[in-house]
C-alpha positions in Angstrom: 86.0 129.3 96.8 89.0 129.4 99.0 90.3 125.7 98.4 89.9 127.0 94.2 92.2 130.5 95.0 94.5 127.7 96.8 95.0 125.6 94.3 95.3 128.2 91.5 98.1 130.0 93.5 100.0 126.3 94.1 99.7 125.8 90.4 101.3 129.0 89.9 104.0 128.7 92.3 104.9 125.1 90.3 104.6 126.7 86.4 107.5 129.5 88.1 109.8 127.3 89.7 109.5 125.1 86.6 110.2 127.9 84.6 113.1 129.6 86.8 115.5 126.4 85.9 114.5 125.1 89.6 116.0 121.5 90.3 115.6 119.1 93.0 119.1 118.5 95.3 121.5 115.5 93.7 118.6 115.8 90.7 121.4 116.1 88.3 122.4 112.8 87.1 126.3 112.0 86.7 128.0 111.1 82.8 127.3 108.2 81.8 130.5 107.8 80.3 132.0 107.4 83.7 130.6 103.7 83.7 132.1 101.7 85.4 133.8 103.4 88.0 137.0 101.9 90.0 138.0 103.3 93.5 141.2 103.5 94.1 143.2 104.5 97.3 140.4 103.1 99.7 140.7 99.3 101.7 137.6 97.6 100.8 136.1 97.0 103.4 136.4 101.0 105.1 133.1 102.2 106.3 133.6 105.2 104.2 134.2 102.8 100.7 130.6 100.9 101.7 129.0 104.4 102.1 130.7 106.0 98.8 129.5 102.5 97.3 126.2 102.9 98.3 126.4 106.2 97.2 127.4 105.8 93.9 124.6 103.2 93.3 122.0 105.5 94.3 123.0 107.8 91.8 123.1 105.3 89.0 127.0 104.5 88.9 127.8 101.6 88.3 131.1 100.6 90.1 133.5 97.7 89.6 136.2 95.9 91.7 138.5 95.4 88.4 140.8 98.3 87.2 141.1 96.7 83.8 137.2 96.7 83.4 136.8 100.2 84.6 136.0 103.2 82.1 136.8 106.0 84.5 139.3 105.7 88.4 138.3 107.6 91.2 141.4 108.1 92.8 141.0 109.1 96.5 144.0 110.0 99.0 145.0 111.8 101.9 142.4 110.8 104.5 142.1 112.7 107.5 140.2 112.6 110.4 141.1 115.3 113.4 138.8 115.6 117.1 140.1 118.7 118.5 139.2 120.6 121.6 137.1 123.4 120.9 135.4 123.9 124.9 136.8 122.6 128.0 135.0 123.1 131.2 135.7 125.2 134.5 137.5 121.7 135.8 139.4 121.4 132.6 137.7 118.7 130.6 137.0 119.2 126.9 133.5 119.2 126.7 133.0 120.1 122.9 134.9 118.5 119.9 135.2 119.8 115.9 135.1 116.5 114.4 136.7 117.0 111.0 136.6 114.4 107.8 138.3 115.5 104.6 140.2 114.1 101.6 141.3 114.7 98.2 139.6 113.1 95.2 141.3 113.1 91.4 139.0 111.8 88.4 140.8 110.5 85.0 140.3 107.3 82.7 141.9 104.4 82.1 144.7 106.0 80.0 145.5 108.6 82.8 143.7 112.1 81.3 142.6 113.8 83.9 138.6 114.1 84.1 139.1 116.2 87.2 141.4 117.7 88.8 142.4 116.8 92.5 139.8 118.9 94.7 139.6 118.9 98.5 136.3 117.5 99.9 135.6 117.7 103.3 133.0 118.2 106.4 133.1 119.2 109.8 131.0 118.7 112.7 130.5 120.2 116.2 130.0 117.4 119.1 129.4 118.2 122.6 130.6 115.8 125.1 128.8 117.1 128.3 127.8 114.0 130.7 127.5 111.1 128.0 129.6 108.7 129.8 129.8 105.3 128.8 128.1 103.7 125.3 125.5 106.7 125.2 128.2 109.1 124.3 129.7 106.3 121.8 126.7 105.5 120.5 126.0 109.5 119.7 129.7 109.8 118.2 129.4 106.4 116.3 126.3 108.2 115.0 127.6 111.3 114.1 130.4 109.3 112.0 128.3 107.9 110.2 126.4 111.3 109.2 129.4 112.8 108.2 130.6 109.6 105.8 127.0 109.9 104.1 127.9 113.6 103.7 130.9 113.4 102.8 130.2 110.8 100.0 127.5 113.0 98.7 129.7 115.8 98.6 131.9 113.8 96.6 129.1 113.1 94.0 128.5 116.4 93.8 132.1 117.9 93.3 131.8 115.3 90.0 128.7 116.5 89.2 129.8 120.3 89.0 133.5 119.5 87.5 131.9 117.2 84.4 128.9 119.3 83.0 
């Protein structure tokens, strides 16, 4: 009786999120007309190119290393990447860090029409530096990097997403 009242109040709860317009996160598949995609402004071989890359790929982009083969340029610029002092200790050492990623991303087609226009993308994250000496506090920065390039490459895919529907 109570695994029946259960289930009918699941079923329920699906049929009205199905019905409210309810999507999964990144469920929202990108143009195909923007296939293949070129990026331009990165080296090839940045961290942050592998992780937009992969990026892409998992969202059913297909990319391409030739400009002339390309149907739509992601043009990236303006990298920055800023560590500043937000806590310092009673002896003076910074002990906590805003680590800060941003850049600025245009979309527009081989002929140069703008697809999108140049938006900001960014994240920031909080790191706090309190007695990792040595590769352990590396190894937890190196870490956090790498978050923060994943993020930052799916908050690129979904600035596209929002400016092309």
């Amino acid at each position: 009786m109570i695994f029946t009242k259960h289930l009918l109040l699941l079923s329920m709860l699906i049929l009205l999120l199905s019905g409210c317009g309810f999507h999964l996160r990144n469920a929202q598949p990108l143009p195909e007309h923007l296939n293949p995609l070129y990026i331009q402004g990165m080296e090839q071989y940045d961290q942050l190119n592998r992780t937009l890359r992969d990026s892409f790929l998992s969202a059913d982009i297909r990319l391409t290393r030739d400009r002339s083969a390309a149907a739509s340029i992601l043009v990236i610029r303006d990298h920055g990447q800023t560590r500043q002092v937000t806590t310092v200790d009673s002896r003076g050492k910074a002990t906590e860090f805003a680590l800060t990623r941003k850049l600025t991303v245009k979309l527009t087609d081989t002929d140069g029409k703008v697809l999108m226009d140049e938006r900001t993308v960014g994240v920031q994250r909080d790191w706090i530096d309190v007695g990792k000496d040595g590769l352990a506090g590396r190894v937890e920065e190196s870490q956090l990097q790498q978050d923060m390039r994943r993020d930052l490459a799916l908050s690129i895919l979904r600035v596209l997403g929002y400016a092309l529907q």
